[in-house]
mmJSON file of the N, C-alpha and C atoms, coordinates in Angstrom:
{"data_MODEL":{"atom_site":{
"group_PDB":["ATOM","ATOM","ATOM","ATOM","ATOM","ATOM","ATOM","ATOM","ATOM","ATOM","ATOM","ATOM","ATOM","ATOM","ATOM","ATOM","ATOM","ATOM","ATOM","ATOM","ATOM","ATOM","ATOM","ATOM","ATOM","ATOM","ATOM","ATOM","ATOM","ATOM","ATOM","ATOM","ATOM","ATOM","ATOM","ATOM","ATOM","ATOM","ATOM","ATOM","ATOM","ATOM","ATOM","ATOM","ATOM","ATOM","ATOM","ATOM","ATOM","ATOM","ATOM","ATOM","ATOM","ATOM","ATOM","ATOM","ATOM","ATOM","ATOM","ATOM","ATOM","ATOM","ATOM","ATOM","ATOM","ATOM","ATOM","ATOM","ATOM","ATOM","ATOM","ATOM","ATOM","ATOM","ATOM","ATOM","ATOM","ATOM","ATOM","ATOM","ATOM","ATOM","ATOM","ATOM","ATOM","ATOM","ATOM","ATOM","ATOM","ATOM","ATOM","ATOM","ATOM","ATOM","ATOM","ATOM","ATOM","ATOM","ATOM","ATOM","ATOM","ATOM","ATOM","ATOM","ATOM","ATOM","ATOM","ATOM","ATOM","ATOM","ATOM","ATOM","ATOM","ATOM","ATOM","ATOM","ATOM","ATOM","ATOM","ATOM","ATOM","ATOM","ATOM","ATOM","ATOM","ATOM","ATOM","ATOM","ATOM","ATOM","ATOM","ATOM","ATOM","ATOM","ATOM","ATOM","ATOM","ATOM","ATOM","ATOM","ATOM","ATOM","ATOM","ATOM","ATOM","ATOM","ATOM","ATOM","ATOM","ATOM","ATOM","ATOM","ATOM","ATOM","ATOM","ATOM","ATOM","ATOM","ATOM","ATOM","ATOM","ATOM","ATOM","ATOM","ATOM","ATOM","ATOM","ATOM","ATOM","ATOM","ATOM","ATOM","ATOM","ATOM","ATOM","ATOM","ATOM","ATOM","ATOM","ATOM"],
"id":[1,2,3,4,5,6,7,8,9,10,11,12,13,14,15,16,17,18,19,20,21,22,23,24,25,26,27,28,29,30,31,32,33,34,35,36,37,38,39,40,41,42,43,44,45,46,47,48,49,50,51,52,53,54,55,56,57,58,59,60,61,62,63,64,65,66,67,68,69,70,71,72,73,74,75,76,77,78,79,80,81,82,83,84,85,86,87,88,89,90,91,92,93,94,95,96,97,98,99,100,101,102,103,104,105,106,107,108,109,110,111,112,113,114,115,116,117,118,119,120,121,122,123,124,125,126,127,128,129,130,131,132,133,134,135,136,137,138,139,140,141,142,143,144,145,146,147,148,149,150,151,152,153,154,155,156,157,158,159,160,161,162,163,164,165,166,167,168,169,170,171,172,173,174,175,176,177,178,179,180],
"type_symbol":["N","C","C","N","C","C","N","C","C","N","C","C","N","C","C","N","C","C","N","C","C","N","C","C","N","C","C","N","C","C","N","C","C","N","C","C","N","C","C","N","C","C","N","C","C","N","C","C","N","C","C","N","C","C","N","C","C","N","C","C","N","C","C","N","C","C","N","C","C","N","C","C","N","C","C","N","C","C","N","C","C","N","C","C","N","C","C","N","C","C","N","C","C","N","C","C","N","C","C","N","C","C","N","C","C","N","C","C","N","C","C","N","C","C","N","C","C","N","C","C","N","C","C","N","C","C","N","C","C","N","C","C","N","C","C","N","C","C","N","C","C","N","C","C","N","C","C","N","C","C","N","C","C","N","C","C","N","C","C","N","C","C","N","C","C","N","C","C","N","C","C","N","C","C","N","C","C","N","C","C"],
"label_atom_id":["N","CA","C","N","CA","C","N","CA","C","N","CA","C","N","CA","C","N","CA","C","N","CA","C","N","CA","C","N","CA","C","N","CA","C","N","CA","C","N","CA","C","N","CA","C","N","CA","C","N","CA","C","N","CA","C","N","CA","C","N","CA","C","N","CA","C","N","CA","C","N","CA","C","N","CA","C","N","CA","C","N","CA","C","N","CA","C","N","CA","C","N","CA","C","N","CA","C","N","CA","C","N","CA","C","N","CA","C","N","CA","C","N","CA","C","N","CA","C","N","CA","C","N","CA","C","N","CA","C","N","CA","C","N","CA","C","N","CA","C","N","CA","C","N","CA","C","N","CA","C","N","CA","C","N","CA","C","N","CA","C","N","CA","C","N","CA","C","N","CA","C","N","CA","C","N","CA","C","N","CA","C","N","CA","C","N","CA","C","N","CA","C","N","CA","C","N","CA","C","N","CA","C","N","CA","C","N","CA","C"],
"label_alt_id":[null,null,null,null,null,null,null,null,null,null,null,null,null,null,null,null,null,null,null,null,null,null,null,null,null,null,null,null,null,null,null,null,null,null,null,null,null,null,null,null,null,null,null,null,null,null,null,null,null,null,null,null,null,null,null,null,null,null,null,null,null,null,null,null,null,null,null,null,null,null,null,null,null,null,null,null,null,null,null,null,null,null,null,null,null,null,null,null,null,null,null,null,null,null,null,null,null,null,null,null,null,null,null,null,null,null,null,null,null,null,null,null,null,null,null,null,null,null,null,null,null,null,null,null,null,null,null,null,null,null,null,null,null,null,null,null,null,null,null,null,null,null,null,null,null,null,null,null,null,null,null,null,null,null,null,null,null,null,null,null,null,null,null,null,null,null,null,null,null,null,null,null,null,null,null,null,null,null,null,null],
"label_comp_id":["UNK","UNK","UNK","UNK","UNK","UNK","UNK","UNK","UNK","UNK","UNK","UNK","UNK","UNK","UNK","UNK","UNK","UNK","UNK","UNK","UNK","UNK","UNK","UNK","UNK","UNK","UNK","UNK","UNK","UNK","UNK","UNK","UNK","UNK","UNK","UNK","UNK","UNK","UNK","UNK","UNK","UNK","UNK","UNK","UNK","UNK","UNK","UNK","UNK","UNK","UNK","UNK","UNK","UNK","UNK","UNK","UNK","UNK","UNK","UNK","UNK","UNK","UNK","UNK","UNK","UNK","UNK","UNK","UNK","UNK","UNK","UNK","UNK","UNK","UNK","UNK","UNK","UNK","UNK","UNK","UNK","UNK","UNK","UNK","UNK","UNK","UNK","UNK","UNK","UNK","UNK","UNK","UNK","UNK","UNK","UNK","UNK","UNK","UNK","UNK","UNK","UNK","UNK","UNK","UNK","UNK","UNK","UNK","UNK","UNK","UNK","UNK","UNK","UNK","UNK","UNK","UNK","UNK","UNK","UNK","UNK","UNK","UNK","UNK","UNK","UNK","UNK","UNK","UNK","UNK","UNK","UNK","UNK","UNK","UNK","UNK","UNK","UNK","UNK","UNK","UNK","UNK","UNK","UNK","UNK","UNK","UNK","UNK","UNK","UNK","UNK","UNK","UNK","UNK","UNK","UNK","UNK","UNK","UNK","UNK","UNK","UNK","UNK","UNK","UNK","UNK","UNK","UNK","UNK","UNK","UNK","UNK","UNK","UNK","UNK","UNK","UNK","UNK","UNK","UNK"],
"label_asym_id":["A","A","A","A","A","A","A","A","A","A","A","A","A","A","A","A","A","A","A","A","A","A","A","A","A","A","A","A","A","A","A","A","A","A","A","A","A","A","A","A","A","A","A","A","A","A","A","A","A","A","A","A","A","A","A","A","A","A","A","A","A","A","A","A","A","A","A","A","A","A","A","A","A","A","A","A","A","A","A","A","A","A","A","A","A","A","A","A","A","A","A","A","A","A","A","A","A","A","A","A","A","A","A","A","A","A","A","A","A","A","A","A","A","A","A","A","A","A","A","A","A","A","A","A","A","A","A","A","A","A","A","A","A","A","A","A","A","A","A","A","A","A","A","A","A","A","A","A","A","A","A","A","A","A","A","A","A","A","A","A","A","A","A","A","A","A","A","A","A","A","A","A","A","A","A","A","A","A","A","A"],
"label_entity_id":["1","1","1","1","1","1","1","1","1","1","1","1","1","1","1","1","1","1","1","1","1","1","1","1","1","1","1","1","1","1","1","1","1","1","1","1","1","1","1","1","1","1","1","1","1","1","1","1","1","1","1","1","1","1","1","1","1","1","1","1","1","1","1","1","1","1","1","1","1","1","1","1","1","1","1","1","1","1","1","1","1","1","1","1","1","1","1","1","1","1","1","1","1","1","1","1","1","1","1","1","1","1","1","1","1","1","1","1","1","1","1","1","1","1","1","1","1","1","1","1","1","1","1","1","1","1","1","1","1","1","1","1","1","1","1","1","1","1","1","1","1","1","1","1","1","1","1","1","1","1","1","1","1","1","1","1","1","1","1","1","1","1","1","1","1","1","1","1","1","1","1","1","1","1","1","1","1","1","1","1"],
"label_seq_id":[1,1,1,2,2,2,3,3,3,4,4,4,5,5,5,6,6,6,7,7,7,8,8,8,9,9,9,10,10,10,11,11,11,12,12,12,13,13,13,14,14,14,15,15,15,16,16,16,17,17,17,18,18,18,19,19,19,20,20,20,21,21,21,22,22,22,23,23,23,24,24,24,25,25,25,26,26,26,27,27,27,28,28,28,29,29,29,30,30,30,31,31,31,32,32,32,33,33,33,34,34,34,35,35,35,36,36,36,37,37,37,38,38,38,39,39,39,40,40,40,41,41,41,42,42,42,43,43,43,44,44,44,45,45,45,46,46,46,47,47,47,48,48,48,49,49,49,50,50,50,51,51,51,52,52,52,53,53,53,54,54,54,55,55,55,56,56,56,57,57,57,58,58,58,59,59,59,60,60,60],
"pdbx_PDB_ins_code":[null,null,null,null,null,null,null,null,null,null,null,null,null,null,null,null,null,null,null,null,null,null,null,null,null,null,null,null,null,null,null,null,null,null,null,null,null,null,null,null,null,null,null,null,null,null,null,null,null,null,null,null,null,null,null,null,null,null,null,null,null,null,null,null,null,null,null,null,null,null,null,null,null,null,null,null,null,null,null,null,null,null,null,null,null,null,null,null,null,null,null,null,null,null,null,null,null,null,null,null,null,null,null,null,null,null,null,null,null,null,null,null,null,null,null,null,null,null,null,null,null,null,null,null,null,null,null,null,null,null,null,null,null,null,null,null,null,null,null,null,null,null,null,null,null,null,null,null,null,null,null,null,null,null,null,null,null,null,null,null,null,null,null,null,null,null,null,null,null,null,null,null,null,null,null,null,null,null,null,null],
"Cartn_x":[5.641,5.012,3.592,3.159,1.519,1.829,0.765,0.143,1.259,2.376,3.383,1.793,1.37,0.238,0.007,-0.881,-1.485,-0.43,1.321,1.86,2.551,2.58,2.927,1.79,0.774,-0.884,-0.969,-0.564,-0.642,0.493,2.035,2.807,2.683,2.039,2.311,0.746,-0.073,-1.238,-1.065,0.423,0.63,1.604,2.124,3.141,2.07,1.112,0.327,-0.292,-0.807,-1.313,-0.273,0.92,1.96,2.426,1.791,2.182,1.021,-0.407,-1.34,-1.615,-0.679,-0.39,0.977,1.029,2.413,3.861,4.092,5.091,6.19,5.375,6.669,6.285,7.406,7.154,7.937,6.676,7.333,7.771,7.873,8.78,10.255,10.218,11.899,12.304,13.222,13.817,15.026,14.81,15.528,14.962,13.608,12.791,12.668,13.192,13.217,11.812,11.121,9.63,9.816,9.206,8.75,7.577,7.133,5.852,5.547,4.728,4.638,3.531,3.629,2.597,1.44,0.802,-0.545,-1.371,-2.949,-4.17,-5.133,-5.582,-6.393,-8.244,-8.051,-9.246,-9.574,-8.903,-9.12,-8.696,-9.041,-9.017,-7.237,-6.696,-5.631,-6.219,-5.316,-5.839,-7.031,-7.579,-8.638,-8.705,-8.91,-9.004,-9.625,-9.073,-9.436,-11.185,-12.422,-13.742,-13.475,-14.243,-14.471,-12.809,-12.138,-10.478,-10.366,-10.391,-9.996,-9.36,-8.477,-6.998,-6.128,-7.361,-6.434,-5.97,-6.662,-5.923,-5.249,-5.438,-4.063,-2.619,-2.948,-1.728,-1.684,-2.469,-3.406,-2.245,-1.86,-0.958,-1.805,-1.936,-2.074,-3.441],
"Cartn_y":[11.051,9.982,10.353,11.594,11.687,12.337,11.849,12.384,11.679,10.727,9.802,9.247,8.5,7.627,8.854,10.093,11.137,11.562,11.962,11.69,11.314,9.982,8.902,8.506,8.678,8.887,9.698,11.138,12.151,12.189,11.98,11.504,10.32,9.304,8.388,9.128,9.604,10.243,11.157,11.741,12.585,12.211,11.02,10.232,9.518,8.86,8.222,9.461,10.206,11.447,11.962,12.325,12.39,10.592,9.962,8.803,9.345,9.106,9.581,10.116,11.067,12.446,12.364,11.351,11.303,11.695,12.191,13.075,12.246,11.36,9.945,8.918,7.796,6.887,5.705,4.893,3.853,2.802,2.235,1.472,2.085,3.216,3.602,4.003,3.134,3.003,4.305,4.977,6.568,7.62,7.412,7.992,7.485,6.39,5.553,5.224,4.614,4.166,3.036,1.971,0.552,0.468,-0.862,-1.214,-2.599,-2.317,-3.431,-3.876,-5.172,-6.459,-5.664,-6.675,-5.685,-7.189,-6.437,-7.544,-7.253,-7.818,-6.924,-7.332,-8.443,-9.475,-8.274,-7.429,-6.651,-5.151,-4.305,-3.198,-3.084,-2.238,-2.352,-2.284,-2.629,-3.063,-3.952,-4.44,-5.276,-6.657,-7.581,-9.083,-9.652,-10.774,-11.574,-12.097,-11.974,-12.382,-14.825,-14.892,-16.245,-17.26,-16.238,-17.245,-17.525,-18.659,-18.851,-18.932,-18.634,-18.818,-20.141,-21.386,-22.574,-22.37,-21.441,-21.031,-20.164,-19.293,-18.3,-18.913,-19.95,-20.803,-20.413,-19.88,-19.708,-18.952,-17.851,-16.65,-15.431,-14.468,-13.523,-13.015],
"Cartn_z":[18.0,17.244,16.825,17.07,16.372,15.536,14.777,13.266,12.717,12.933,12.218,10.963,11.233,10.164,9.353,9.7,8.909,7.954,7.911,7.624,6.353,6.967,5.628,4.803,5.532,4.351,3.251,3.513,2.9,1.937,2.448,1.432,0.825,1.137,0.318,-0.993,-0.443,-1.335,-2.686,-2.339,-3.379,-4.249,-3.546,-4.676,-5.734,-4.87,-5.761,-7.226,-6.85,-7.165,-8.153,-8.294,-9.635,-10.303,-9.699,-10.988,-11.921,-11.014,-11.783,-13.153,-13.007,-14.012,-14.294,-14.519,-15.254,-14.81,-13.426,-13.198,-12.888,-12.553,-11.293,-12.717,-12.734,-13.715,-12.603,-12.065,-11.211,-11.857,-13.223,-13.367,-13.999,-13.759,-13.947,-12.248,-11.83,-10.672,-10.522,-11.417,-11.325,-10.501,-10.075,-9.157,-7.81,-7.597,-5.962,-5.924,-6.522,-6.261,-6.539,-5.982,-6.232,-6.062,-6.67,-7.021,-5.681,-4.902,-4.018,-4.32,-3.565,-3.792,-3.845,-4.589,-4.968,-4.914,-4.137,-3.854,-4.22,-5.31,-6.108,-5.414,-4.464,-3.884,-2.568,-2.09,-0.695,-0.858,-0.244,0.401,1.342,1.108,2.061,3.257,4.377,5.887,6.085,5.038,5.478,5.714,6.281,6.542,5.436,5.381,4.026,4.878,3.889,5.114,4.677,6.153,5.69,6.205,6.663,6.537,8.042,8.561,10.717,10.254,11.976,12.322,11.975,11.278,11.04,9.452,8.924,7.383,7.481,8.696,8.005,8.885,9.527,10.023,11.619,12.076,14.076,14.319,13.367,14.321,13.759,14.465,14.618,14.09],
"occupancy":[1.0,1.0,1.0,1.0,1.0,1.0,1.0,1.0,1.0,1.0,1.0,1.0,1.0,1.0,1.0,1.0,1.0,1.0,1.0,1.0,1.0,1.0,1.0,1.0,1.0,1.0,1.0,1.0,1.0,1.0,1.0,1.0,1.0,1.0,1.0,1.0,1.0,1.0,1.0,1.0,1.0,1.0,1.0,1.0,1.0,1.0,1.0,1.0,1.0,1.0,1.0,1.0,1.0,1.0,1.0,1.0,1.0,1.0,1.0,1.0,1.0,1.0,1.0,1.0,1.0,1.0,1.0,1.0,1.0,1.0,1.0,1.0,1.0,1.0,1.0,1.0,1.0,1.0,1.0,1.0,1.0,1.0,1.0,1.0,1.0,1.0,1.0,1.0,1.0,1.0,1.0,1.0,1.0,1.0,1.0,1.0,1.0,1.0,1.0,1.0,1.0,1.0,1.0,1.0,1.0,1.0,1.0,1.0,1.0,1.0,1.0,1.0,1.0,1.0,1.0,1.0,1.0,1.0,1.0,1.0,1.0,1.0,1.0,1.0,1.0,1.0,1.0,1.0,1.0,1.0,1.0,1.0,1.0,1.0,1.0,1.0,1.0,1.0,1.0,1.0,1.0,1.0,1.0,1.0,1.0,1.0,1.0,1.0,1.0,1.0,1.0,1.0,1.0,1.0,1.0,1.0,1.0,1.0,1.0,1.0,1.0,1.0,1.0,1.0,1.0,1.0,1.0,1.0,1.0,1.0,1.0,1.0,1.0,1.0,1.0,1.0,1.0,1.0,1.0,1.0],
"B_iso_or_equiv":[0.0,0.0,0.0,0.0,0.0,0.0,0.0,0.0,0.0,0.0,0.0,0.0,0.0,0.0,0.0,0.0,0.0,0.0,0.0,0.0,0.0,0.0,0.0,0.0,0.0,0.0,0.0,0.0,0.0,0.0,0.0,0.0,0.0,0.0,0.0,0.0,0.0,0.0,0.0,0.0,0.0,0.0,0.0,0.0,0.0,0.0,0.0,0.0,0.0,0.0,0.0,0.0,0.0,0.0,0.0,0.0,0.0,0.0,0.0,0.0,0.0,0.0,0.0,0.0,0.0,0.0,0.0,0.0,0.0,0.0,0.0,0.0,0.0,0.0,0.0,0.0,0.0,0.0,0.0,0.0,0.0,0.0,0.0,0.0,0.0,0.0,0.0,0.0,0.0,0.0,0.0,0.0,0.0,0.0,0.0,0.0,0.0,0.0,0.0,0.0,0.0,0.0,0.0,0.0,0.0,0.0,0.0,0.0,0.0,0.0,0.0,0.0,0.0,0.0,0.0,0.0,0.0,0.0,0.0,0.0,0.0,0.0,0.0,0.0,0.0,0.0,0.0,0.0,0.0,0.0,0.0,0.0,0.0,0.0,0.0,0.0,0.0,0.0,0.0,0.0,0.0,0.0,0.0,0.0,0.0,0.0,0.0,0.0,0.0,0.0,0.0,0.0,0.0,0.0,0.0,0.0,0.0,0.0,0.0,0.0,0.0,0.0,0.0,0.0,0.0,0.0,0.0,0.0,0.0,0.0,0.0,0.0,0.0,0.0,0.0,0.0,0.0,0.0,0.0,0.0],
"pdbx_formal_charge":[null,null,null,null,null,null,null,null,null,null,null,null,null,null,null,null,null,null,null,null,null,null,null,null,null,null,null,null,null,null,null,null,null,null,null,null,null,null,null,null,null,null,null,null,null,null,null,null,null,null,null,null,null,null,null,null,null,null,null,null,null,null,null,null,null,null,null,null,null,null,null,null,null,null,null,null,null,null,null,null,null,null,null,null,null,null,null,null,null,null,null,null,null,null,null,null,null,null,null,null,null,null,null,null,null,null,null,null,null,null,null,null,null,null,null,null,null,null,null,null,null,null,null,null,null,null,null,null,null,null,null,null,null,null,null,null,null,null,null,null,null,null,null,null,null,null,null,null,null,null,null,null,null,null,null,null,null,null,null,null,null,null,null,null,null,null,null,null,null,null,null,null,null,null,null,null,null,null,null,null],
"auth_seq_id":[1,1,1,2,2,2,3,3,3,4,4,4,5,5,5,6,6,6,7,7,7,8,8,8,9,9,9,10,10,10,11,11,11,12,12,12,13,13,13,14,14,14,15,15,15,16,16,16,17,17,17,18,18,18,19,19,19,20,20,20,21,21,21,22,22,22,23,23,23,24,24,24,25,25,25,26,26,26,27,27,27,28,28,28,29,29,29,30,30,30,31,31,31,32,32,32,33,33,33,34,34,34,35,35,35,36,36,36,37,37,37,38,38,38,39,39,39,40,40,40,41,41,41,42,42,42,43,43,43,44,44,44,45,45,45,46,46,46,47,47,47,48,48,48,49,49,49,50,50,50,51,51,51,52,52,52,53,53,53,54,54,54,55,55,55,56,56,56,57,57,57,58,58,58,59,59,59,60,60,60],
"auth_comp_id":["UNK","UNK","UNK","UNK","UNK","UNK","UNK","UNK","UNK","UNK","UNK","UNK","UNK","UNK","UNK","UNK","UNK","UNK","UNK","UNK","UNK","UNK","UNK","UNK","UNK","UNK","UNK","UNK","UNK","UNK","UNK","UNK","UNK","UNK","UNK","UNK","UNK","UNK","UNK","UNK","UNK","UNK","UNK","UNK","UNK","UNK","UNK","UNK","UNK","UNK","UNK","UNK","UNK","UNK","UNK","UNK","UNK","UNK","UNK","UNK","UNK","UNK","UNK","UNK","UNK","UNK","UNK","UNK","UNK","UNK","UNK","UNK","UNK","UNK","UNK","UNK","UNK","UNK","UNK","UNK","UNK","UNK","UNK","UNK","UNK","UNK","UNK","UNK","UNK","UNK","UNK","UNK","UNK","UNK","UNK","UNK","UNK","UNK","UNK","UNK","UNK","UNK","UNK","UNK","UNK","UNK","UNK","UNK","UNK","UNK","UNK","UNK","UNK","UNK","UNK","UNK","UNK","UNK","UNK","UNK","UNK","UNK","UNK","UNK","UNK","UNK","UNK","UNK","UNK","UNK","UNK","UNK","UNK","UNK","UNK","UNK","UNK","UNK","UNK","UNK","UNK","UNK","UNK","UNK","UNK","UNK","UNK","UNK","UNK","UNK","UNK","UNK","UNK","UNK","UNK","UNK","UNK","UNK","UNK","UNK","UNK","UNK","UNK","UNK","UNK","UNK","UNK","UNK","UNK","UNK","UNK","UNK","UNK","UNK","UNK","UNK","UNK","UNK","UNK","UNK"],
"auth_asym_id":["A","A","A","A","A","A","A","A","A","A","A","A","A","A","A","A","A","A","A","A","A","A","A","A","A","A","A","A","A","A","A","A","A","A","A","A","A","A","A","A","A","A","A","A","A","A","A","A","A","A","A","A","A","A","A","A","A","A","A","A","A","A","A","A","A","A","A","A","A","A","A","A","A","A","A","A","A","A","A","A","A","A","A","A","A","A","A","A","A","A","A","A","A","A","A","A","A","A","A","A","A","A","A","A","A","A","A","A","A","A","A","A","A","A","A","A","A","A","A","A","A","A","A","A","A","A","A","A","A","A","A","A","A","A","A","A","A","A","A","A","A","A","A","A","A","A","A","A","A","A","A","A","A","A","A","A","A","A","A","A","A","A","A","A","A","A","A","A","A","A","A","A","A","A","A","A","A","A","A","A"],
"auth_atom_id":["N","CA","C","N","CA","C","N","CA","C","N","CA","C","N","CA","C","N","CA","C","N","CA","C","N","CA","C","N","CA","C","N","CA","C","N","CA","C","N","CA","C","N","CA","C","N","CA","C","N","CA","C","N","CA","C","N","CA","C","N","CA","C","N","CA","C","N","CA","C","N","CA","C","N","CA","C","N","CA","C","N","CA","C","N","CA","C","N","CA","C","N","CA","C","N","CA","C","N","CA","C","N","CA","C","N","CA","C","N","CA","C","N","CA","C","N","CA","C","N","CA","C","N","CA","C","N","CA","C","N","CA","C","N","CA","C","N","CA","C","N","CA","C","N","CA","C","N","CA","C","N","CA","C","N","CA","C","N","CA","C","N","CA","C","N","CA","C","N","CA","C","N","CA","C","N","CA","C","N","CA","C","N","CA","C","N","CA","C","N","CA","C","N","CA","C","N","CA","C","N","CA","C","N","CA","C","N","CA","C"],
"pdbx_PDB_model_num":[1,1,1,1,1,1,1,1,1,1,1,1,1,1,1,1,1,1,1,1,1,1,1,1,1,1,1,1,1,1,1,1,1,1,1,1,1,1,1,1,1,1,1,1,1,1,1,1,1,1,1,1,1,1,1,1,1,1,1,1,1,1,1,1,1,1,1,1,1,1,1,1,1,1,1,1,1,1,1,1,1,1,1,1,1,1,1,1,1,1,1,1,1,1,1,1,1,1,1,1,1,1,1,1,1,1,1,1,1,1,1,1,1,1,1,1,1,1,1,1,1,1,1,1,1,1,1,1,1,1,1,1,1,1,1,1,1,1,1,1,1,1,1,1,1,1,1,1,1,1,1,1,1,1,1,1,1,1,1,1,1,1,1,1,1,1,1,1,1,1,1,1,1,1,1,1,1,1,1,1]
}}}
C-alpha cells in the first residue's frame, strides 16, 4: 500500500497533461475518461472555510 497516493497522483497528472495537448479528448467516451464534478469555489481536498458541522449536516 505505499506510494498507492504518489501513484494515482502521477497517473492521474499525466492524463491530465495529454488532454492538455490534445491527445485524450474527454468528452469522447472512446478513451474511458470522464469528467467529474467539478468545484470551481475550492482547491481539491480542501474544506469549504466558514461552514460548522450544523451546515454540512454534523457528520464528519
Amino acid at each position: 500500500a505505499a506510494n498507492v497516493e504518489e501513484a494515482f497522483i502521477n497517473t492521474a497528472r499525466e492524463i491530465y497533461t495529454k488532454i492538455q495537448e490534445g491527445v485524450f479528448d474527454p468528452t469522447n467516451e472512446v478513451n474511458g475518461i470522464k469528467i467529474g464534478p467539478q468545484n470551481i469555489n475550492s482547491a481539491p481536498g480542501t474544506n469549504r472555510p466558514n461552514v460548522n458541522s450544523n451546515e454540512r449536516g454534523g457528520c464528519c
